[in-house]
N, C-alpha and C positions, 0 to 999 in steps of 0.2 A: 228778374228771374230768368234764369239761360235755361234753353229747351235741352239742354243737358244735364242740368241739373232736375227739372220736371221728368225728365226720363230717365233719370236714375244712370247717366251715365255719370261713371266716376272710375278716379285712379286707385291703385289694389292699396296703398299706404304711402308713408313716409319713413324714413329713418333717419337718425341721427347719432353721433358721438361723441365723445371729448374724452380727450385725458389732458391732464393737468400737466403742465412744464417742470423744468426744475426740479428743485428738492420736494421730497414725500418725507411726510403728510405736506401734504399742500394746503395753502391758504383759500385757494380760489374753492365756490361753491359748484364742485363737480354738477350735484343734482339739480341745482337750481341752473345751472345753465342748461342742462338737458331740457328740463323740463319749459323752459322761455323758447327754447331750440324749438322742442315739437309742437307748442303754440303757433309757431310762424309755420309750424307745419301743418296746421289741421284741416285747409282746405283741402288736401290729399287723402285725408280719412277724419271721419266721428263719428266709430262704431265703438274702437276700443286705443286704449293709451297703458303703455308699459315702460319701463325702466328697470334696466340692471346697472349694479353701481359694485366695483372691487376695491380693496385696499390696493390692491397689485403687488400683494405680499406672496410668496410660496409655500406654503399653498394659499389661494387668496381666499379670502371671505365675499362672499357675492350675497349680494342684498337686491331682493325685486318687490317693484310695487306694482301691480296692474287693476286696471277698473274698466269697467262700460263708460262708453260715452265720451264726450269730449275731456279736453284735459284739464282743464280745472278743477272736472268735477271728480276726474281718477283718481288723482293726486289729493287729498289731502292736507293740508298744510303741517297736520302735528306726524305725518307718514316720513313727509320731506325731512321733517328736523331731525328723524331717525336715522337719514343717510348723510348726515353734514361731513361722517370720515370715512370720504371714499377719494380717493386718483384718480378715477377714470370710472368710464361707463358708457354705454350705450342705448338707446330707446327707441321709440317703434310708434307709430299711429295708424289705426287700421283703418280702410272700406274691403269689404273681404268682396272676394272675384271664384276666389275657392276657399271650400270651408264654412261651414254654417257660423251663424252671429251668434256666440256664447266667447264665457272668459276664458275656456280651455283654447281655443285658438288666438287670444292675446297670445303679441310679441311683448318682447322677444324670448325667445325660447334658452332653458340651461339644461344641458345633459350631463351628467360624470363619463367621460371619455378613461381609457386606460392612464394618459398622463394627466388627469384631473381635469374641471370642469372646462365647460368653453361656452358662451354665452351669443349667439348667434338672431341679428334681426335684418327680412327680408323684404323687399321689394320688386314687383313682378309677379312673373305667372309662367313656372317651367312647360317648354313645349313639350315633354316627353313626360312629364310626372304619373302617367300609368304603370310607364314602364320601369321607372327607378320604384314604384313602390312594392313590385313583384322582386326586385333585387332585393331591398335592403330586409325585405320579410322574409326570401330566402338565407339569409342572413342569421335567422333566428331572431329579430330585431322585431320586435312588436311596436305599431303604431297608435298611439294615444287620439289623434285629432286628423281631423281633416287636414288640415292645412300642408299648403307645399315647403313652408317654412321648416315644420319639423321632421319635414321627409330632407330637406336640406342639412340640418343640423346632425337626424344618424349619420348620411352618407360621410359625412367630416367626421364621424367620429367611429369609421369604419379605419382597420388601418390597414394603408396602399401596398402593396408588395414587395417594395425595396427598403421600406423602413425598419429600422433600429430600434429594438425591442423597448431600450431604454432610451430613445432618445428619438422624439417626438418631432415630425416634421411634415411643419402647420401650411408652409408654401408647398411641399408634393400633395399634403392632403386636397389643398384647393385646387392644384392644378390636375390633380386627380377628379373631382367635379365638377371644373371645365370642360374636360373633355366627355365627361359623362351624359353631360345636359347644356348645350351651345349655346340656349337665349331663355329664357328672360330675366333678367336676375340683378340687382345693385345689392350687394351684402356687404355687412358690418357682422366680422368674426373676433368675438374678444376672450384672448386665453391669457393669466396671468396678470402682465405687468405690458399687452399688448394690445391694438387694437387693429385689425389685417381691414382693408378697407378695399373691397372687392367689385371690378363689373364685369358683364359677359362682354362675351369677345366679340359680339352687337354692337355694344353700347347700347343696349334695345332702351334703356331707364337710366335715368342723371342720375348723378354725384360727383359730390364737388366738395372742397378741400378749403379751410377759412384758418385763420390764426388768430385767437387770442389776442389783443395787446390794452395797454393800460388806458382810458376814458380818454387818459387830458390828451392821449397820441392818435387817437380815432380820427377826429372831425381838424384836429390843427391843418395848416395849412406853412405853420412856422417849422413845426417839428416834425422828421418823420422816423416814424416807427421801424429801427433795426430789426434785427433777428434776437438779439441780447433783452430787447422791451417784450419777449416772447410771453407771455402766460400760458399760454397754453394752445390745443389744438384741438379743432371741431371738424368734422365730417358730415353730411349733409345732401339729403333728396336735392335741396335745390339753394342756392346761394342768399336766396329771400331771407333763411335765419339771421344770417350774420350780422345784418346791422343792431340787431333788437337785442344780441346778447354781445355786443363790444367788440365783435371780430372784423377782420379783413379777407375780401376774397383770394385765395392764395392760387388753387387752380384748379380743373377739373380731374378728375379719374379717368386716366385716358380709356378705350373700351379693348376688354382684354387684360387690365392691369389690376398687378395685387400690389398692394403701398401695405407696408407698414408704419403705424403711427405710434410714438411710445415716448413717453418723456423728453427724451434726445433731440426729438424732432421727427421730420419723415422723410422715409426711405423707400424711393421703387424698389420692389424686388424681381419681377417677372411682367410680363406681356404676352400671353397667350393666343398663339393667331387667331384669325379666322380662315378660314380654307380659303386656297388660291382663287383670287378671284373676285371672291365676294365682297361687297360694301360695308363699311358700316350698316351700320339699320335703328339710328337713333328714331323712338317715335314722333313724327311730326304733329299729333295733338297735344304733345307737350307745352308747343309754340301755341295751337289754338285756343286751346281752352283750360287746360288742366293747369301750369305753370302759373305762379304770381307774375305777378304782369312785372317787379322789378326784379326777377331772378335770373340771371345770367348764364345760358347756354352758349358753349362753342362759340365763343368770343363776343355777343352780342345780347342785348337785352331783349327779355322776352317783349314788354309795350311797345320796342319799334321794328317787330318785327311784326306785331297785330297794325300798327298804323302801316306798315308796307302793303300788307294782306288789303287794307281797304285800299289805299293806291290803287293795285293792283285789278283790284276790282274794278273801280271808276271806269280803269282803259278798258275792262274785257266787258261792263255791265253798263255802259251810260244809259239814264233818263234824263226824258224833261220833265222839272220840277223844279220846287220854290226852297225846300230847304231839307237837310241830313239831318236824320236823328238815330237814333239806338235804342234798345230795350234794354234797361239800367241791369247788370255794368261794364256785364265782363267784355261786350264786344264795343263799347266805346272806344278804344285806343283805333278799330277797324273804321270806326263812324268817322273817328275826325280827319284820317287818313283819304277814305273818300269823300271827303268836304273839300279838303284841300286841295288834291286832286282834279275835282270836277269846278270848285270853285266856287259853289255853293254855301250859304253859310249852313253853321253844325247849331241847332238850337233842340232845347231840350224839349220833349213830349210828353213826356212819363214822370211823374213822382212816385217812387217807390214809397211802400211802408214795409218799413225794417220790421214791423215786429207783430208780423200778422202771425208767422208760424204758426207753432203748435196751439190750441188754445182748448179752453175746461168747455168752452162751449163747443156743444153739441151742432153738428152742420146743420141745418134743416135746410128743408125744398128752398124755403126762400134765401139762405146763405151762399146756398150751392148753386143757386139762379143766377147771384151777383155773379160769382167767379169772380174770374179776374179783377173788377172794381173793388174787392177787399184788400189787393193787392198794390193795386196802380190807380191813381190819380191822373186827367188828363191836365197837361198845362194849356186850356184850350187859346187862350192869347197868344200863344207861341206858335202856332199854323193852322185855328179857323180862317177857312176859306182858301187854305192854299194845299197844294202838292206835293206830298211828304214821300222821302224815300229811307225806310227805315231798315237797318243796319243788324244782324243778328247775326250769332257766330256760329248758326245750326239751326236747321230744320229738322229733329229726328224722326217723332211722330207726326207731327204738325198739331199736338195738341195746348200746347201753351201760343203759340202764335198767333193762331184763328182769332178768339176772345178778346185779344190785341185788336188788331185792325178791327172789328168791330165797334170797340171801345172808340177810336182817334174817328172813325167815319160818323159815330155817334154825335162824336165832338165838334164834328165840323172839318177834317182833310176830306176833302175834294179825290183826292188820289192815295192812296196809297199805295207805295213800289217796295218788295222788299226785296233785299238786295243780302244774301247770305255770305259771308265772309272764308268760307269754307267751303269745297264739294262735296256733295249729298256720300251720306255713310248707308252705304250697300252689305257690308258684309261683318262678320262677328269678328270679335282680337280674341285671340288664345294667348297673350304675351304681357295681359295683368290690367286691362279695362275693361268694365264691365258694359257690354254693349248689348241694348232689345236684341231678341231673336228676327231674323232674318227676316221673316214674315213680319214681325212687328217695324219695320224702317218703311218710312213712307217712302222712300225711295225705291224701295220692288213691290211698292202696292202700287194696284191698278189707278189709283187716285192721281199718281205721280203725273199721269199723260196731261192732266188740266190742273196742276198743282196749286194754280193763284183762284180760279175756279171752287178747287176743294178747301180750301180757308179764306176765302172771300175777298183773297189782294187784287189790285190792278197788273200786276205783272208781279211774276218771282224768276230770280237768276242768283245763281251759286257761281264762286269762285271754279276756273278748272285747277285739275288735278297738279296741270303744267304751271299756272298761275303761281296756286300755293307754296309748290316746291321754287319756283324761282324768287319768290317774294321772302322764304326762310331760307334761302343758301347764298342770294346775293348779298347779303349782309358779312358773312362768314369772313375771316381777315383774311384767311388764304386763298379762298376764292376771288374777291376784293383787289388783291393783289398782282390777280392774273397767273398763280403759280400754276405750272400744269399737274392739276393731281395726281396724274400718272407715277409722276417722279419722286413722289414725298409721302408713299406709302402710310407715312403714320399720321398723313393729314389729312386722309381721302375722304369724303365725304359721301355721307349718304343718310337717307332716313327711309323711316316702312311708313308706307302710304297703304299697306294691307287692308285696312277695315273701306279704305276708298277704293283700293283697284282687285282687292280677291288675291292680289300678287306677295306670300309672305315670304320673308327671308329666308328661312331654313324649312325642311321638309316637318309637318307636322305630324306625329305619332300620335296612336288611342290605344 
């Protein structure tokens, strides 16, 4: 259990798309791949799960299904058999950042626009959304929900000033949005027989591009899969889907780019800057905690870019001690990187119990005494009597951690060192993670000055700031390569380190 997940930090959702190749009606099960899609998505949200599904006919018929909760339980199976004839579609998984927890804020949202509907799901958290929601209600445009989703959705369905009464145009619309609201945003805009595969000219939030191809052409090693073996095409939070629904990684959305995807195949259509000067601002908790550990950002996989992160640590963090361990799971890939690193062997501490969650029993004094022991299991053979340095990929509160080291001192380590994989999170995101208030970060409470003190370790040390960001951009090919970023504007690198250093990308509005 990650002290981010115990503190309720999490990413604002998922989204995902597909339309189907070739000839229509199509063979392939539109909704059933959406819906396998945003399973592989649900660590990014399980509040709510939605789906829109079109024939992609003119005018199309749009079919939506949404539920509370995870996706299994949204979806239905006799719901699903409902939508077996659809082309295309798109779908949504929530954790809401804005917007209260009800199904009226389920994605993805449908409006009727002047040239008919358009079916829009988002990702993010607009930096200026006070101020587009006094536009679009000056507009005459009344708003249903909270959500910045469907303040996305009027403003596209506002129409731009040079357009064509009859004649609808879907790329001024979004570049008309771009420049309206600069970050934070990955969308998926589906009008007709189309799906516009959108990111802010940040890249502040992933998406990334997969193709369709046929079982026996996946995993060969004999045969490789043409353009011709096409089935179809999928869009996606993070690249993690692709293997589980029969696709291949095809590429990322560069940041600033609208792609259109549509039967034919896909097509860039524009690239909308970012003002002279400025970096990218991909978020760097992407690489820390939020991303599956096999999803592939900016050329490199998220797992070895968390074994870097512990590397890195080792050289800026060394102790003496007997052996590396982690608090199961997510910062293992960081544990075994500082084992290897230091030299130390990595052995395990902790047995998790998968299935304490929620439960019909009632907590009493004495359940809530255990804590954490209903949780974790100590493997005490594995380091009674010796000096453990244990691996964690965040200290927020410091309240999951304490109980820990308690637990392993209980057991018999001698020492305990923890060793945070990440620098301490001082400050709020406005940019689509939901992070404690300011006062609530152990790091600007007064506790912070005796930190191993205030939860009972023999020593604590965090990743720096400098650490982290060299340990996720040294991987990068073009940095790798030694190309001077100066000179390949469309390869320049950067990420927002905001919620660590107070330093955000763009000027924030209220």
């Amino acid at each position: 259990m990650s002290e981010f997940e115990e503190s309720g930090i999490g990413e604002e959702c998922g989204v995902f798309g597909c339309v189907a190749a070739g000839e229509w009606p199509t063979q392939l099960e539109v909704a059933q791949v959406l819906t396998l899609g945003l399973v592989a998505l649900q660590h990014r949200g399980q509040e709510s799960a939605g789906i829109v599904t079109s024939n992609g006919v003119n005018p199309p018929t749009y079919n939506t299904l949404k539920g509370m909760g995870l996706v299994n339980n949204a979806f239905p199976p006799e719901d699903l058999l409902k939508m077996r004839s659809c082309n295309l579609g798109i779908g949504h998984t929530r954790y809401s950042t804005t917007g209260i927890s009800e199904l009226q804020n389920c994605q993805p949202f449908v409006v009727d626009t002047l040239h008919g509907k358009i079916a829009v799901a988002h990702n993010g958290e607009l930096v200026n959304a006070a101020a587009l929601r006094r536009k679009v209600m000056r507009h005459g445009v009344g708003l249903s929900t909270s959500s910045d989703s469907e303040l996305i959705t009027q403003l596209l369905a506002l129409t731009p000033p040079m357009e064509e009464v009859d004649a609808p145009d879907w790329v001024a619309r979004i570049k008309n949005l771009m420049h309206e609201t600069p970050t934070s945003y990955s969308l998926l805009v589906m009008y007709t027989d189309v799906i516009y595969a959108v990111r802010d000219p940040y890249g502040n939030r992933p998406l990334s591009i997969g193709r369709l191809v046929p079982v026996s052409k996946l995993h060969s090693l004999l045969s490789v899969a043409g353009e011709g073996d096409t089935e179809g095409w999928v869009v996606s939070s993070e690249s993690c889907s692709f293997q589980s629904i029969g696709a291949k990684y095809y590429r990322e959305v560069m940041p600033g780019e609208i792609v259109q995807i549509s039967k034919h195949g896909i097509k860039s259509l524009s690239i909308v800057p970012r003002p002279e000067g400025d970096l990218p601002a991909f978020c760097i908790f992407e690489y820390v905690y939020f991303a599956r550990p096999d999803s592939i950002f900016e050329g490199q996989m998220v797992y070895t870019v968390r074994q870097q992160c512990g590397r890195q640590l080792a050289i800026e963090a060394p102790t003496e001690a007997d052996v590396v361990s982690t608090v199961p799971e997510s910062a293992t890939p960081a544990a075994l990187g500082y084992a290897q690193q230091s030299g130390l062997p990595y052995v395990e501490v902790l047995c998790k119990n998968r299935y304490v969650g929620r439960t019909f029993i009632q907590p009493n004094t004495r359940l809530r005494q255990l804590g954490v022991a209903k949780k974790f299991g100590a493997l005490t053979d594995n380091f009674a009597g010796k000096r453990v340095v244990l691996v964690d990929d965040s200290i927020v509160r410091g309240n999951t951690i304490s109980p820990i080291i308690k637990l392993l001192k209980e057991a018999g380590a001698t020492e305990v060192h923890i060793r945070v994989a990440s620098p301490p999170i001082r400050f709020p995101c406005y940019m689509g993670i939901n992070i404690p208030t300011k006062e609530e970060l152990i790091a600007n409470r007064p506790e912070f000055k005796d930190i191993a003190g205030y939860i009972g370790a023999t020593s604590v040390q965090y990743l720096s700031v400098e650490g982290l960001v060299s340990a996720v951009q040294g991987g990068i090919p073009s940095i790798q390569k030694g190309e001077r970023i100066s000179t390949k504007p469309s390869r320049r690198v950067g990420h927002c380190t905001a919620c660590l250093t107070g330093k955000y990308p763009v000027e924030l509005e209220w």
